[in-house]
N, CA, C and O atoms as a CHARMM CRD file, in Angstrom:
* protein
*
  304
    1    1 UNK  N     29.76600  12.82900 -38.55100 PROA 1      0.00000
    2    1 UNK  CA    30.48200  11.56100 -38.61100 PROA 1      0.00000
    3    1 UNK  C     30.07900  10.83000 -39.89300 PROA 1      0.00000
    4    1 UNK  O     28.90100  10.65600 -40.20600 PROA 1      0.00000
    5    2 UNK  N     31.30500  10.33900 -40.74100 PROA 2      0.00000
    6    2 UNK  CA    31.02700   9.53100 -41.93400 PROA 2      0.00000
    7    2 UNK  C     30.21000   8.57100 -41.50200 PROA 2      0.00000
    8    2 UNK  O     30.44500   8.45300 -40.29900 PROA 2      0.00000
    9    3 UNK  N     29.33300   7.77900 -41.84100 PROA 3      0.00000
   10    3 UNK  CA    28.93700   6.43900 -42.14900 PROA 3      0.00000
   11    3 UNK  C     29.53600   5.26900 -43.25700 PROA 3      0.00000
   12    3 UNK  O     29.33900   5.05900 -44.45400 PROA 3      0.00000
   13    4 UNK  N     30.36200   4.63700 -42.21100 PROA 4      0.00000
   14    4 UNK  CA    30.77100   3.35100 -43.65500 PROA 4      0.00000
   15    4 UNK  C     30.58400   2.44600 -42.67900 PROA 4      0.00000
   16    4 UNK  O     30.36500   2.50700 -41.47000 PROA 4      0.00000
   17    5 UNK  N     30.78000   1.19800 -43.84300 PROA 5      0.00000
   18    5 UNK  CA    30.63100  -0.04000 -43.42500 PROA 5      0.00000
   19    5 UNK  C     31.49500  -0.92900 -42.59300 PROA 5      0.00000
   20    5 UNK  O     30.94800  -1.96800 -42.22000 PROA 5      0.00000
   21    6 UNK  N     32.52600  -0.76800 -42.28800 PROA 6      0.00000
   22    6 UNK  CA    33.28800  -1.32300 -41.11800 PROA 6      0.00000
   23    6 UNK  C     33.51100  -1.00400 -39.77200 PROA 6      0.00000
   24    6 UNK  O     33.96200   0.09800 -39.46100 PROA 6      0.00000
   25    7 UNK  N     33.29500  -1.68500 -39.11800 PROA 7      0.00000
   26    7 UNK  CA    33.16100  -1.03200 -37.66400 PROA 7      0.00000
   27    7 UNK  C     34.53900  -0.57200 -36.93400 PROA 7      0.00000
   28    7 UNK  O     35.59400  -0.64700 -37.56600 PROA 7      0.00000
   29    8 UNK  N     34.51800  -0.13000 -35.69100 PROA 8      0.00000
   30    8 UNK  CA    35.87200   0.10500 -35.49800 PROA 8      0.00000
   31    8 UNK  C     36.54700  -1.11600 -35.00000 PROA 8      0.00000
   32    8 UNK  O     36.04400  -1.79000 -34.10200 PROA 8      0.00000
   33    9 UNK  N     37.56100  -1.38600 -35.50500 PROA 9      0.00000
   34    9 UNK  CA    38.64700  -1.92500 -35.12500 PROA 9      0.00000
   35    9 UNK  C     38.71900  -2.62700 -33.33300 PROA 9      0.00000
   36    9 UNK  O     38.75800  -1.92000 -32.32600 PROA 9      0.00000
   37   10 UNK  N     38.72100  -4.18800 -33.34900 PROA 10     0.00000
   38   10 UNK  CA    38.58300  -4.59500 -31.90900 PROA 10     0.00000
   39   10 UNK  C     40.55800  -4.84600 -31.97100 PROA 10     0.00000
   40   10 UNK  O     41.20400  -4.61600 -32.99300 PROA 10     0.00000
   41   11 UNK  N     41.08100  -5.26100 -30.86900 PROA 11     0.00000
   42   11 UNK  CA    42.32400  -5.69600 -30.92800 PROA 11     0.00000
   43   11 UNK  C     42.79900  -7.21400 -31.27100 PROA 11     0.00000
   44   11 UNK  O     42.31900  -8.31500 -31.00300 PROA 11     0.00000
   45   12 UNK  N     43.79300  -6.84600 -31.88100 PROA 12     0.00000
   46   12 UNK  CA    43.97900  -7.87700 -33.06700 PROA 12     0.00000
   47   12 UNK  C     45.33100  -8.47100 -32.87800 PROA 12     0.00000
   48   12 UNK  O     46.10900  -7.56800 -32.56900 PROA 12     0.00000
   49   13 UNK  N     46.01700  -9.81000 -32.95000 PROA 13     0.00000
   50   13 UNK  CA    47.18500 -10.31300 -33.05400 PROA 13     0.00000
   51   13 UNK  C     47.49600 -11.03500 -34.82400 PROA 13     0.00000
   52   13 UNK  O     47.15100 -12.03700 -35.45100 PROA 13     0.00000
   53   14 UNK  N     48.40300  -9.71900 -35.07600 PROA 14     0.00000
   54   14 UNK  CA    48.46800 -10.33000 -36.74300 PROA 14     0.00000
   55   14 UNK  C     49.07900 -11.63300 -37.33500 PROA 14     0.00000
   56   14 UNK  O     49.96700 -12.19700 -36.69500 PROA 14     0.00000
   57   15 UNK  N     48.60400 -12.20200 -38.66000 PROA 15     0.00000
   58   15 UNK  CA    49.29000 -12.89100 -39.30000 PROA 15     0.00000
   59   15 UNK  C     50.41100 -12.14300 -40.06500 PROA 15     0.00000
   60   15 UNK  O     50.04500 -10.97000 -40.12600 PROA 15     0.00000
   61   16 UNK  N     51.55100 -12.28100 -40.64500 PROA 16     0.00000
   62   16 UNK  CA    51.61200 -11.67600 -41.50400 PROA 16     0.00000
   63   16 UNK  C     51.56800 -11.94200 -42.26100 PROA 16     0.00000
   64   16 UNK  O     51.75700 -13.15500 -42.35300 PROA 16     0.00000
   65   17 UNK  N     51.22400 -11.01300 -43.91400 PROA 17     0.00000
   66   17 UNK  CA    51.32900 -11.87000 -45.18400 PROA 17     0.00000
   67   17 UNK  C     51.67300 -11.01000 -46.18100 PROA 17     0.00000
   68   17 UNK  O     51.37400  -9.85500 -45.87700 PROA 17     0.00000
   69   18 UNK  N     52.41900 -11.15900 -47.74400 PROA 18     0.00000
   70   18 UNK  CA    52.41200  -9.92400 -48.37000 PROA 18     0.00000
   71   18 UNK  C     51.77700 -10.54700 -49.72200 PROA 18     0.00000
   72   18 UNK  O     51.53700 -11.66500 -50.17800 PROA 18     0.00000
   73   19 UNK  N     51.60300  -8.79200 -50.21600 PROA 19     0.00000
   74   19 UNK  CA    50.34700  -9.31600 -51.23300 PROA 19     0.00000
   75   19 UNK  C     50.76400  -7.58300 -52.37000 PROA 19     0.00000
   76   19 UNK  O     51.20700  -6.46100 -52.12700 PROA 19     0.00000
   77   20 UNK  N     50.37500  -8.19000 -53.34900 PROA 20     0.00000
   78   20 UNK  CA    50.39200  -6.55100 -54.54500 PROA 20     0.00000
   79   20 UNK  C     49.41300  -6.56900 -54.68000 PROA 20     0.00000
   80   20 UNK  O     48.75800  -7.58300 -54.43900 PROA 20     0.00000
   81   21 UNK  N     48.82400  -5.33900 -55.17300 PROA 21     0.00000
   82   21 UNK  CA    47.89100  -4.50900 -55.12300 PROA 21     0.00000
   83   21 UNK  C     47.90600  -3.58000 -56.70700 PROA 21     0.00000
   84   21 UNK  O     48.94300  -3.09700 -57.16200 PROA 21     0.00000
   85   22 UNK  N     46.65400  -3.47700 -57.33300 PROA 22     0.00000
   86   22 UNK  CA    47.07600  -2.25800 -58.43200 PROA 22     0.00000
   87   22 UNK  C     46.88000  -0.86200 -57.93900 PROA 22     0.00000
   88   22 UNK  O     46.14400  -0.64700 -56.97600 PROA 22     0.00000
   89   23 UNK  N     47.44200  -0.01000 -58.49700 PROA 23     0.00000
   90   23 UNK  CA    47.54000   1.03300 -57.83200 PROA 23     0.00000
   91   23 UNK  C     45.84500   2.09400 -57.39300 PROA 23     0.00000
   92   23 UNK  O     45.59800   2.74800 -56.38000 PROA 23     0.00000
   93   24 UNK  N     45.18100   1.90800 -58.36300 PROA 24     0.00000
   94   24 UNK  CA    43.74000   2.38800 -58.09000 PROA 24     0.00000
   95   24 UNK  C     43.49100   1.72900 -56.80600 PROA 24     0.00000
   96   24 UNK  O     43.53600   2.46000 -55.81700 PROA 24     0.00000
   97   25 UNK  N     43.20600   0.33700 -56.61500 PROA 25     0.00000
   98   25 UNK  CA    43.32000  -0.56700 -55.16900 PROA 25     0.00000
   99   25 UNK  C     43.95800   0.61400 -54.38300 PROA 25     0.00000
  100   25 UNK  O     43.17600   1.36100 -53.79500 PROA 25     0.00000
  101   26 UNK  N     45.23400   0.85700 -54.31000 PROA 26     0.00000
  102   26 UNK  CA    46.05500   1.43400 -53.05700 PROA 26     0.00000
  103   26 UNK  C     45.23100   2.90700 -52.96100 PROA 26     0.00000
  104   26 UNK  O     45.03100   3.41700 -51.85800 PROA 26     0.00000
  105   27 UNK  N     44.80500   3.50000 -54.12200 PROA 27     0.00000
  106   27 UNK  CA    44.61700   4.80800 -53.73900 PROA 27     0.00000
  107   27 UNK  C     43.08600   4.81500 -52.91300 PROA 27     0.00000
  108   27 UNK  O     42.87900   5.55300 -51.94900 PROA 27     0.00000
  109   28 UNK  N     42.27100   4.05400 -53.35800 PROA 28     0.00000
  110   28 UNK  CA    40.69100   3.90400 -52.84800 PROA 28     0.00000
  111   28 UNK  C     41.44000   3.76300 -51.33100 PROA 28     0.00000
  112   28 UNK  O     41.23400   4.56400 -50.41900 PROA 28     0.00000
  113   29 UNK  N     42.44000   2.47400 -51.22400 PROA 29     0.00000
  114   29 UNK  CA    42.43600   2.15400 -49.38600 PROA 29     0.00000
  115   29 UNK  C     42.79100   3.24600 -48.66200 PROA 29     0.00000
  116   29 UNK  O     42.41500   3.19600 -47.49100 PROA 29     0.00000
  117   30 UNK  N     43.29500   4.05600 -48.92900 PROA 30     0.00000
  118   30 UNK  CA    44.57700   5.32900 -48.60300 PROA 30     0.00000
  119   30 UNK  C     42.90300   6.05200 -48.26100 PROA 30     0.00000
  120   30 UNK  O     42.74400   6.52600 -47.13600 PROA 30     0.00000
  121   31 UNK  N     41.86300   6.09500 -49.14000 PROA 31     0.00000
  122   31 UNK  CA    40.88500   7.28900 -49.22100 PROA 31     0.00000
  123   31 UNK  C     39.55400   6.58300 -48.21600 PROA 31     0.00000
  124   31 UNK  O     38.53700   7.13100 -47.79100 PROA 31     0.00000
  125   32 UNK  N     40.04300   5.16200 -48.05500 PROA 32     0.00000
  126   32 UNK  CA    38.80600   4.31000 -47.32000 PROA 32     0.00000
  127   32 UNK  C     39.45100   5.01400 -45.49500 PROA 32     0.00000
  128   32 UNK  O     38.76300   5.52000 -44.60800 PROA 32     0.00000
  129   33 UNK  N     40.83500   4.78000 -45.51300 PROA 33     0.00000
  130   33 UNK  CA    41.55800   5.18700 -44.33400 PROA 33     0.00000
  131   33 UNK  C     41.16300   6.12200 -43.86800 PROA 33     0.00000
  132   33 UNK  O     41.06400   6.27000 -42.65000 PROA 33     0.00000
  133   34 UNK  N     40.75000   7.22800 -44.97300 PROA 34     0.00000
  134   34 UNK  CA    40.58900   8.51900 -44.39000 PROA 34     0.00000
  135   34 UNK  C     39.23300   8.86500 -43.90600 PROA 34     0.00000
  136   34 UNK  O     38.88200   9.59600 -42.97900 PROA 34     0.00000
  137   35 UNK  N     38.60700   8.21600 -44.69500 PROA 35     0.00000
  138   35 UNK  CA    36.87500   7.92700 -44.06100 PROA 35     0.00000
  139   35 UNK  C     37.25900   7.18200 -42.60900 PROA 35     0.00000
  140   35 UNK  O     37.02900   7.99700 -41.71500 PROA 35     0.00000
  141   36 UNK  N     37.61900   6.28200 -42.21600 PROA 36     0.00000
  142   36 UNK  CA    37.54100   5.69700 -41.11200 PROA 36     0.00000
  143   36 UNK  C     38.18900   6.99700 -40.10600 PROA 36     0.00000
  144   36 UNK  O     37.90100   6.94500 -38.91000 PROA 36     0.00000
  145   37 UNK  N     38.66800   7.63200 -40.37900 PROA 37     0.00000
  146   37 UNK  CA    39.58400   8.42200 -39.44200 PROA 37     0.00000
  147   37 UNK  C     38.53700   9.29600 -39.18200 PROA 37     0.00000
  148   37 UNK  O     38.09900   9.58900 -38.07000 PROA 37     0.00000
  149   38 UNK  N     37.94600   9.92400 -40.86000 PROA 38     0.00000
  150   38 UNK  CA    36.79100  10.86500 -40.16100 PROA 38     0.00000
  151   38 UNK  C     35.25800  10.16900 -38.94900 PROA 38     0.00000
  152   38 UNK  O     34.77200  10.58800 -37.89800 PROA 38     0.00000
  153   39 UNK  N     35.02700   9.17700 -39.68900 PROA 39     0.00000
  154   39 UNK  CA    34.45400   8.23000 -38.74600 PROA 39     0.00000
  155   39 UNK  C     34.79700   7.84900 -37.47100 PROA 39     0.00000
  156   39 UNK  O     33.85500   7.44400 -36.78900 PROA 39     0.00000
  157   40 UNK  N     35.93600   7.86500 -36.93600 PROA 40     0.00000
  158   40 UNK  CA    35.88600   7.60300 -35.39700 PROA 40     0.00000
  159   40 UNK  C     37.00500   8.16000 -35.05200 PROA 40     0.00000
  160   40 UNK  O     37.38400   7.85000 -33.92300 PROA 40     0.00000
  161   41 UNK  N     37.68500   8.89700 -35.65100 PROA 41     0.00000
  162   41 UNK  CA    38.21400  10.33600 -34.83400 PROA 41     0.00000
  163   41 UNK  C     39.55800   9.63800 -34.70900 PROA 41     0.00000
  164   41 UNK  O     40.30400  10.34500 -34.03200 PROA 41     0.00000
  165   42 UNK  N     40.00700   8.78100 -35.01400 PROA 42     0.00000
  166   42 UNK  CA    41.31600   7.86600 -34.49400 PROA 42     0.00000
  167   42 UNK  C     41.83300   7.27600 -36.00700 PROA 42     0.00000
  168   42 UNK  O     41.22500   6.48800 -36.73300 PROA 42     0.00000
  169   43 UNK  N     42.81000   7.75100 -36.18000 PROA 43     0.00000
  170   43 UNK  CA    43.59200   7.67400 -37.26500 PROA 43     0.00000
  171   43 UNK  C     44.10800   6.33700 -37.50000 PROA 43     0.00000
  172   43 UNK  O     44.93600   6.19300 -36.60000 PROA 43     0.00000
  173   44 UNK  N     44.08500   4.91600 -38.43600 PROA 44     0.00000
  174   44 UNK  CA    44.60800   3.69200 -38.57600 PROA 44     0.00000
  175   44 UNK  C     45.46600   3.18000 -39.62300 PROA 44     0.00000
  176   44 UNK  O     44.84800   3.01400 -40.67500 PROA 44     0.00000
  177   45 UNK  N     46.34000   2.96500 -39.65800 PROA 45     0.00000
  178   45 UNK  CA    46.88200   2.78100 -41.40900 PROA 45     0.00000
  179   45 UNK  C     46.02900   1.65100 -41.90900 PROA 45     0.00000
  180   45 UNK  O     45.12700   0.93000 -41.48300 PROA 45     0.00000
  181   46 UNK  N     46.87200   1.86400 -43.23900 PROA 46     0.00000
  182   46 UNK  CA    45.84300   1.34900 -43.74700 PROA 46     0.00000
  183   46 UNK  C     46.15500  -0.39900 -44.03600 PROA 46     0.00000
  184   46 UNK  O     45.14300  -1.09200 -44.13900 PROA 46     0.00000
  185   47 UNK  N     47.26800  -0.97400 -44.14100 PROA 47     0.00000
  186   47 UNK  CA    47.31300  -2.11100 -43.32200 PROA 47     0.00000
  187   47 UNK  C     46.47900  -2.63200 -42.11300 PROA 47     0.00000
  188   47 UNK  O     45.78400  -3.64700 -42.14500 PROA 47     0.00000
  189   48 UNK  N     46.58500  -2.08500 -41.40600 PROA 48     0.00000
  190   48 UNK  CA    45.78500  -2.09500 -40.42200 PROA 48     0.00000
  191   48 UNK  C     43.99200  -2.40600 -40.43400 PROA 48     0.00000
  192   48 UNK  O     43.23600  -2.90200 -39.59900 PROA 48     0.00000
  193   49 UNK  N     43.79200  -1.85600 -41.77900 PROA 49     0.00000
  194   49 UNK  CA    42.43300  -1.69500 -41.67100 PROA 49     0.00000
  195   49 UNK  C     42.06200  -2.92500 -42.96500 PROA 49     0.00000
  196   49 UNK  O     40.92200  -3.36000 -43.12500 PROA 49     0.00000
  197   50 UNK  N     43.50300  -3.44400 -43.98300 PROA 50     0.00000
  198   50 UNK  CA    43.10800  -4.20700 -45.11200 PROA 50     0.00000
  199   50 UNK  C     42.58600  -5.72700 -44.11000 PROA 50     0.00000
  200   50 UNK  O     41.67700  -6.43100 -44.55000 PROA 50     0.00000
  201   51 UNK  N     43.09100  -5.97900 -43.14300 PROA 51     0.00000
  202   51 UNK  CA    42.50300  -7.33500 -42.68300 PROA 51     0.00000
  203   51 UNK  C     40.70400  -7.08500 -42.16500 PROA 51     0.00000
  204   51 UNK  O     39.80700  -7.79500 -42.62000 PROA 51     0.00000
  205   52 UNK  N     40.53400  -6.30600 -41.47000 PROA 52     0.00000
  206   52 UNK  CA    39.09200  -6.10700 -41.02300 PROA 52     0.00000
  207   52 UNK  C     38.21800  -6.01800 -42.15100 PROA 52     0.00000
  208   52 UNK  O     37.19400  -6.68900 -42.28500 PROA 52     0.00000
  209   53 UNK  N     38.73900  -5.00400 -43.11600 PROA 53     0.00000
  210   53 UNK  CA    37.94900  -4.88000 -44.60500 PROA 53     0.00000
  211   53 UNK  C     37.87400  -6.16500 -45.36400 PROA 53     0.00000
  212   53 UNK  O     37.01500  -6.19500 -46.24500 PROA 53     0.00000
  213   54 UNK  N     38.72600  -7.40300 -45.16600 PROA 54     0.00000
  214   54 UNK  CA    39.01400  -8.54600 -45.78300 PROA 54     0.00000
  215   54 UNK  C     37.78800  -9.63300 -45.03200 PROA 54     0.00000
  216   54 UNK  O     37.04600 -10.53000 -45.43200 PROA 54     0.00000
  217   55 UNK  N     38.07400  -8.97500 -43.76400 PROA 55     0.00000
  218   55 UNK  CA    36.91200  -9.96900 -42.39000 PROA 55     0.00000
  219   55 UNK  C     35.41800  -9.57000 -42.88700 PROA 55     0.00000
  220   55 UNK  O     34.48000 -10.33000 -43.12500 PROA 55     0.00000
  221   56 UNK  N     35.46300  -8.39500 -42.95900 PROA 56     0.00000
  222   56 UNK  CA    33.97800  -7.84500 -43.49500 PROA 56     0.00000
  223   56 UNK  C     33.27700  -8.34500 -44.70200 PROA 56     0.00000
  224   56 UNK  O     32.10100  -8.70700 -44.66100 PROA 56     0.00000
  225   57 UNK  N     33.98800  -8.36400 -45.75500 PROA 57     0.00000
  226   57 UNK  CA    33.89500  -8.45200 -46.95100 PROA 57     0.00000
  227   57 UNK  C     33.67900 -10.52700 -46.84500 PROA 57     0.00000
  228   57 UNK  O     32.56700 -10.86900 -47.24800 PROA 57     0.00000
  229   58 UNK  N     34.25100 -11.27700 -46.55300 PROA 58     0.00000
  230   58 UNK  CA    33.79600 -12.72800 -46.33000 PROA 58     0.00000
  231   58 UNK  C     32.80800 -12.91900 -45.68800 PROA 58     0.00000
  232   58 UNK  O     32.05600 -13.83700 -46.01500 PROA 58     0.00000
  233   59 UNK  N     32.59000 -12.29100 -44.84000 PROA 59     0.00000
  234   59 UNK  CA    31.07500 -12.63100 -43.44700 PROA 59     0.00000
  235   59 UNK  C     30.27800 -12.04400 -44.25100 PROA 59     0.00000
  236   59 UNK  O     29.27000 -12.75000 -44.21800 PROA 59     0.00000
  237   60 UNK  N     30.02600 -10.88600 -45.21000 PROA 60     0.00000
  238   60 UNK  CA    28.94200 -10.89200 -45.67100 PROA 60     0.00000
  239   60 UNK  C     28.89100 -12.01000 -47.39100 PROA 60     0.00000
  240   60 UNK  O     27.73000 -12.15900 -47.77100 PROA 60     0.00000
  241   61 UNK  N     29.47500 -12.39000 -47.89600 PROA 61     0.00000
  242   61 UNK  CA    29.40300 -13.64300 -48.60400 PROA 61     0.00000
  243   61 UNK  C     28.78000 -14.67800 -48.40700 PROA 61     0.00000
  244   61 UNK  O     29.38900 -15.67100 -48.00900 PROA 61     0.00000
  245   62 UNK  N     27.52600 -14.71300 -48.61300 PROA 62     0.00000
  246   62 UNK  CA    26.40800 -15.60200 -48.06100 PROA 62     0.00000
  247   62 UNK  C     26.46800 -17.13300 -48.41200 PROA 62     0.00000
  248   62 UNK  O     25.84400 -18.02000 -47.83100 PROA 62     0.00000
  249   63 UNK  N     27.62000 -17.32800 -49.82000 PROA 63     0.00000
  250   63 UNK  CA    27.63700 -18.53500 -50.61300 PROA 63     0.00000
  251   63 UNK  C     29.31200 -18.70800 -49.74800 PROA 63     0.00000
  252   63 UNK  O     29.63800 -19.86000 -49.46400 PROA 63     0.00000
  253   64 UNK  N     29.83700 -18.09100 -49.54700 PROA 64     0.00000
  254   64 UNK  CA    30.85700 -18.32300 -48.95900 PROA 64     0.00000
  255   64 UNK  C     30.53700 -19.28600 -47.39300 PROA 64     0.00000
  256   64 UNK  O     30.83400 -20.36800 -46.88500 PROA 64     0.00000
  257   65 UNK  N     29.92600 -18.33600 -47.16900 PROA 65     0.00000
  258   65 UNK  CA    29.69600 -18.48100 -45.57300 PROA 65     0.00000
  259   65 UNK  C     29.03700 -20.13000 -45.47400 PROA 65     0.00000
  260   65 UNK  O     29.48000 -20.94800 -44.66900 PROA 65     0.00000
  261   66 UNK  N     27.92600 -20.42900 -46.43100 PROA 66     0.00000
  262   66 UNK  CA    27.19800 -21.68900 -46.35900 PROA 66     0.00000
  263   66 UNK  C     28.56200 -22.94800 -47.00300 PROA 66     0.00000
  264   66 UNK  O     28.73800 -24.08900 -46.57600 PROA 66     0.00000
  265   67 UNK  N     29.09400 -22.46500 -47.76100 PROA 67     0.00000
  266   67 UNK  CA    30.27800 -23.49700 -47.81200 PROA 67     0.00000
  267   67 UNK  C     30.90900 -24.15000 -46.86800 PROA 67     0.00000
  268   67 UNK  O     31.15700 -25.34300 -46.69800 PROA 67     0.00000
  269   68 UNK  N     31.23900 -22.73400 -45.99700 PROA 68     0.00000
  270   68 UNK  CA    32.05600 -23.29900 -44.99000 PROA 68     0.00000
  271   68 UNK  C     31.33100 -23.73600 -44.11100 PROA 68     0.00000
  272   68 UNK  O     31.87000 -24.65600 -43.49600 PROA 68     0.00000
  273   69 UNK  N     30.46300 -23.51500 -43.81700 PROA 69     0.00000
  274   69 UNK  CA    29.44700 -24.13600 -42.81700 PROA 69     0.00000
  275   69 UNK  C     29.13700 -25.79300 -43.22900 PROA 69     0.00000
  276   69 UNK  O     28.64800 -26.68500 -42.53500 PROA 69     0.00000
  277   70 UNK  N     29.59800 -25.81600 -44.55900 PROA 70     0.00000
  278   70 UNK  CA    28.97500 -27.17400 -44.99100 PROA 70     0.00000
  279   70 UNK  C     30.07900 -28.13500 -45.17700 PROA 70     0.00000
  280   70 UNK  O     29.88300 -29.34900 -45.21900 PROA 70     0.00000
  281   71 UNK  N     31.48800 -27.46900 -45.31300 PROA 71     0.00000
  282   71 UNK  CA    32.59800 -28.26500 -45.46600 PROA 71     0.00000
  283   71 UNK  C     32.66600 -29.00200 -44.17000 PROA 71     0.00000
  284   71 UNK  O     33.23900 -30.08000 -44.32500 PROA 71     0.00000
  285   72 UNK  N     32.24200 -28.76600 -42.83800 PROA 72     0.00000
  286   72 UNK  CA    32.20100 -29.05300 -41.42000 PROA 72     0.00000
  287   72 UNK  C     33.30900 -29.13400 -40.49700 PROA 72     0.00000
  288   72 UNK  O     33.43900 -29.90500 -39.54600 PROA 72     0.00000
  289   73 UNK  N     34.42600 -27.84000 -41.08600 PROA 73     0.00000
  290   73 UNK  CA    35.43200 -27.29000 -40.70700 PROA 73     0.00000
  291   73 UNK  C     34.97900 -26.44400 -39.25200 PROA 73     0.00000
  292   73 UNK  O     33.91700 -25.86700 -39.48400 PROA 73     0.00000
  293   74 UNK  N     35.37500 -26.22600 -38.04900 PROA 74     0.00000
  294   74 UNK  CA    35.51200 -25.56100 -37.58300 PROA 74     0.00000
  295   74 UNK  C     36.24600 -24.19800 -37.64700 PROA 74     0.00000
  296   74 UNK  O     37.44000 -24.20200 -37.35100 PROA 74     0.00000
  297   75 UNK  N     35.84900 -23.41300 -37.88600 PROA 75     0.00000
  298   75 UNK  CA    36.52500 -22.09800 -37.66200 PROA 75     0.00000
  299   75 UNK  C     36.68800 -20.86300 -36.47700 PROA 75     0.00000
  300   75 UNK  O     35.56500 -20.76200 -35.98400 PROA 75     0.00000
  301   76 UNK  N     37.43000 -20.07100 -35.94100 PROA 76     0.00000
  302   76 UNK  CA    37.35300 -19.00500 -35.20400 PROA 76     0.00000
  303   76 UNK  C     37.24700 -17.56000 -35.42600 PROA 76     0.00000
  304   76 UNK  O     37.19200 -16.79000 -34.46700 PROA 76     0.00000
């Protein structure tokens, strides 16, 4: 089993949103997809996986995280 950094996938009700991408971007996600698939045996597109990778990538932002903690916004 691969080891990466995102966990699997809990269930999710989407926003939607659209966004471009350069193409190196698309090919890494396409190849991040495929790690996750080898990682837990369950195949996800890769939409699917750009919001969790987006969730991951802010929670570990330590200057991020104290911002918002300090703006005294509630968040979920």
């Amino acid at each position: 089993m691969a080891e990466i950094k995102l966990p699997k996938l809990r269930g999710r009700t989407p926003v939607k949103m659209t966004i471009s991408i350069a193409p190196d971007l698309g090919r890494a996600l396409h190849e991040y997809a495929e790690a996750y698939h080898k990682a837990y045996g369950e195949a996800e597109p890769v939409q699917e996986l750009i919001p969790a990778i987006l969730e991951a990538f802010l929670a570990s932002d330590r200057a991020f995280s104290r911002g918002r903690r300090g703006s005294g916004e509630a968040r979920g």
